[in-house]
Structure formats: structure tokens, C-alpha cells
C-alpha positions in Angstrom: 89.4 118.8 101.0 90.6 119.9 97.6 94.2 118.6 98.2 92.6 115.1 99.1 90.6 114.9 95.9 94.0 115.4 94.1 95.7 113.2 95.7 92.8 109.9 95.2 92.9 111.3 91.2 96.6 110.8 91.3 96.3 107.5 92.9 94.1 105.6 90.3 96.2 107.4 87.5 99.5 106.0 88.0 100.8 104.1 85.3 103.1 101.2 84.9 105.8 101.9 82.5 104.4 103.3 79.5 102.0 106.3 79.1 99.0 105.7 77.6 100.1 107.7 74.1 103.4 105.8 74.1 101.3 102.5 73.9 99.3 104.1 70.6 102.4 105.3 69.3 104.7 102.0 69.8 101.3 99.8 68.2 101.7 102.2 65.1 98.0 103.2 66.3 99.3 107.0 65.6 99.6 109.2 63.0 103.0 110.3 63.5 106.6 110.9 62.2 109.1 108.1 61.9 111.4 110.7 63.7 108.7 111.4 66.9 108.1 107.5 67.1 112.3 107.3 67.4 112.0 110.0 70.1 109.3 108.0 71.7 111.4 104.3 72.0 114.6 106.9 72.7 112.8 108.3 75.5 111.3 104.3 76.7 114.6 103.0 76.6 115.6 105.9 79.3 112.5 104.6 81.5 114.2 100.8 81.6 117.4 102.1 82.6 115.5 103.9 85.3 113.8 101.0 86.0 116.4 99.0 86.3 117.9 101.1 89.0 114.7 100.6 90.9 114.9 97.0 90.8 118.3 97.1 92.5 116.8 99.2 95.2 114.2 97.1 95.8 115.8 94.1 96.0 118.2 95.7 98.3 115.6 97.4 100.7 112.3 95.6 100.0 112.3 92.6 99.1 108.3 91.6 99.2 108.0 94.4 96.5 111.4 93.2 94.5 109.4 89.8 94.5 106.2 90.8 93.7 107.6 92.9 90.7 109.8 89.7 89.7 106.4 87.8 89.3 104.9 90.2 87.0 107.3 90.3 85.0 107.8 86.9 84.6 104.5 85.4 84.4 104.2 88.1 81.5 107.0 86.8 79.3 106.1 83.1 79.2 
């Protein structure tokens, strides 16, 4: 029973691209170093790349998902 509680936390917590401290830290909500916020795009940068790999695969081997990713995206950038 344990194992299934875990798994319904883990569910509702994913998160899209950014963690929820990146999102302070790229707003300038948090008080930190000029060097840590550097770390912090370095690191967000890595996550597109990755990212970007996942969007090959899923147009590749899904392409409902490749579309509904496609939509979100770009109904967000108009």
C-alpha cells in the first residue's frame, strides 16, 4: 500500500520543465549569487537540449503526443 501512495505523490508532482526554485530564481524572486543564478540558466539550457531530443522521439514514435506538445508550445508563444 505504501509503494502505491508513492507512486500517486509522484504523479501530481511532476513538473514541466522548470523546478519550482528555478522559476523564483530565473524571476530574480531569490536572494542569490549572480554566479548560482548562471549555474541555474547553465543547467536550464542542458534541460532544452534534453528536450529537444525528446521531441525527435516523439515525433518519430508518437505522434498524438509530438502534437499535443507542439500545441502547447505554440499557443504559448503567440
Amino acid at each position: 500500500m505504501r509503494s502505491l501512495y508513492r507512486y500517486f505523490m509522484a504523479e501530481k508532482d511532476y513538473r514541466a520543465l522548470l523546478t519550482d526554485r528555478e522559476r523564483e530564481i530565473l524571476r530574480g524572486e531569490a536572494d542569490v549569487s549572480e554566479s548560482y543564478r548562471y549555474r541555474v540558466v547553465s543547467r536550464v539550457r542542458k534541460k532544452i537540449r534534453r528536450l529537444e531530443e525528446d521531441v525527435e522521439l516523439l515525433e518519430a514514435h508518437h505522434e498524438t503526443l509530438h502534437s499535443e506538445l507542439r500545441i502547447a508550445i505554440c499557443e504559448n508563444t503567440k
